[in-house]
VEXDREN-2710 file (C-alpha; in Angstrom, 1 decimal):
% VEXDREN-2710
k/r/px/py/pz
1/UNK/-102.5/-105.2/83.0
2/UNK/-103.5/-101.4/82.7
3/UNK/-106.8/-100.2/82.7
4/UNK/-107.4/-99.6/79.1
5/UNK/-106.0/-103.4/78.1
6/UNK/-109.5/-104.1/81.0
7/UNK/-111.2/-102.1/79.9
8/UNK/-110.7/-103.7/75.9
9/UNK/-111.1/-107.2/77.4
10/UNK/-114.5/-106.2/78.8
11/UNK/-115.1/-104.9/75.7
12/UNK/-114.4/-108.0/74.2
13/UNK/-116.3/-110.3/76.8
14/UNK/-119.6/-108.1/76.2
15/UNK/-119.2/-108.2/72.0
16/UNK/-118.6/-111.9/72.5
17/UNK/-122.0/-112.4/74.8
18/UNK/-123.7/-110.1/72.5
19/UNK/-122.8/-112.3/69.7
20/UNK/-123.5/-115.7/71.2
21/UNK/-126.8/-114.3/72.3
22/UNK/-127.4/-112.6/68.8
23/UNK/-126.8/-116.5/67.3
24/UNK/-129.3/-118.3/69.9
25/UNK/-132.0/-115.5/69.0
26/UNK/-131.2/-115.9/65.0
27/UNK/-131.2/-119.9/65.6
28/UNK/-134.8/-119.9/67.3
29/UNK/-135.8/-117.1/64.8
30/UNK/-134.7/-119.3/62.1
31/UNK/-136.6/-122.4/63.5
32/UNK/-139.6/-120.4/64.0
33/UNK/-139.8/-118.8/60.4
34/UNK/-139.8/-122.5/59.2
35/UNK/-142.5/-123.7/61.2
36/UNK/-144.3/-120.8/59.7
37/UNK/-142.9/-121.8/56.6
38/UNK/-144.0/-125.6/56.6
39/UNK/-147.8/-124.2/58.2
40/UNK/-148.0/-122.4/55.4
41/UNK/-147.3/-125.4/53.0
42/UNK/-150.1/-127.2/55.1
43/UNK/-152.6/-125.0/55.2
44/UNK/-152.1/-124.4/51.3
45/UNK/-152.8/-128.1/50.9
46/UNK/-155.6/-128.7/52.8
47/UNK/-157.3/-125.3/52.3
48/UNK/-157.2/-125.4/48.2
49/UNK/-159.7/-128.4/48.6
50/UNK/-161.7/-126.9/50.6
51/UNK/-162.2/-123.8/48.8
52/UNK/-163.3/-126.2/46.0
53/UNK/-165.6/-128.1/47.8
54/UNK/-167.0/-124.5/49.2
55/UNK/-167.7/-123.4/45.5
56/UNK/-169.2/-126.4/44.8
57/UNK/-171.5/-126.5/47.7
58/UNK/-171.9/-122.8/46.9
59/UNK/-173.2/-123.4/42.9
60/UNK/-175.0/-126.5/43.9
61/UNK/-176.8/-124.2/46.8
62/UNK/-177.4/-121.1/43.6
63/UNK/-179.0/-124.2/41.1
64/UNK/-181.3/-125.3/44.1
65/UNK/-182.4/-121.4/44.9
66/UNK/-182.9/-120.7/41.3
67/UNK/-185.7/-124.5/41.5
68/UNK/-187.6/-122.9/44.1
69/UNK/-187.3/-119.5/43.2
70/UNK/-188.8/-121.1/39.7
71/UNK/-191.4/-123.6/41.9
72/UNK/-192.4/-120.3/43.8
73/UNK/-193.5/-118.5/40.6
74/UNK/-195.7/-121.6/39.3
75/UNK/-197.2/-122.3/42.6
76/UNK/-198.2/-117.5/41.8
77/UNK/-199.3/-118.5/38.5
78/UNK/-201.1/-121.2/39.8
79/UNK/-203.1/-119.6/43.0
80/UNK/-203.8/-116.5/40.4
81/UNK/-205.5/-119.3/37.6
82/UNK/-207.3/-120.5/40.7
83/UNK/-208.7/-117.4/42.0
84/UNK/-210.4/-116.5/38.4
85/UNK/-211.7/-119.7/38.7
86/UNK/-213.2/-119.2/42.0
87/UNK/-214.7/-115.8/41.0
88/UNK/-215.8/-117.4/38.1
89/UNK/-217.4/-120.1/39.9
90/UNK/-218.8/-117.7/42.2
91/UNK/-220.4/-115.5/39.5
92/UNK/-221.5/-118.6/38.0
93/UNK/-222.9/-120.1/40.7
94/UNK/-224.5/-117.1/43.2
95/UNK/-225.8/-114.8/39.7
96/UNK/-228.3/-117.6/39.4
97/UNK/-229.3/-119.0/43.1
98/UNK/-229.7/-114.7/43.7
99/UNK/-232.4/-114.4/40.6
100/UNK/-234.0/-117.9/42.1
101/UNK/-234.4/-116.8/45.6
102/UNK/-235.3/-113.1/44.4
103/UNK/-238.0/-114.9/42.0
104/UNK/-239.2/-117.1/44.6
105/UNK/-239.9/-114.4/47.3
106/UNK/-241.8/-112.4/44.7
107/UNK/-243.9/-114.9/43.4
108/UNK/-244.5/-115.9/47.4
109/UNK/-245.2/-112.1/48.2
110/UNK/-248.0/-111.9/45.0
111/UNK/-249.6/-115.4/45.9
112/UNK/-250.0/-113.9/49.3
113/UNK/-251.6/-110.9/48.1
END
């Protein structure tokens, strides 16, 4: 055997390794991209319905804002009819007692005199 028939059956034995190891590295590769694949297909199931439940929960969430956002503004109008019925009250109420006490004392201070 000469040197260049070795050195073409080293050749040979390397291009051969090479390719055996190029087909175990495609075979895992391959096996690996379907797992990815079928993954995929699994989280595409179960995440679909979950989106849907999540805009559900998300529009039911909106409609229950929007009630209290509503119950906020009667419980404003509310507080604001009763303060003008407080100062109301109060006028009412102190305009009177004010001109009572103020009519008492000077009739007190003229009987005294």
């Amino acid at each position: 055997m000469t040197l260049l028939e070795a050195a073409g059956l080293v050749a040979i034995i390397f291009i051969f390794g090479f390719a055996v190891a190029g087909i175990i590295v495609a075979i895992s590769l391959f096996r690996l991209l379907n797992r990815v694949k079928i993954l995929a297909e699994i989280l595409n199931d179960s995440l679909i319905p979950i989106i849907e439940k999540l805009n559900t929960t998300v529009t039911n969430l909106d409609a229950e804002i929007s009630s209290i956002s509503d119950l906020t503004q009667s419980m404003s109008s509310i507080v604001k009819q009763l303060e003008k019925i407080v100062r109301l009250a109060q006028i009412l109420v102190t305009s009177p007692i004010v001109k009572l006490i103020s009519t008492s004392v000077g009739l007190v201070n003229n009987l005294k005199k």
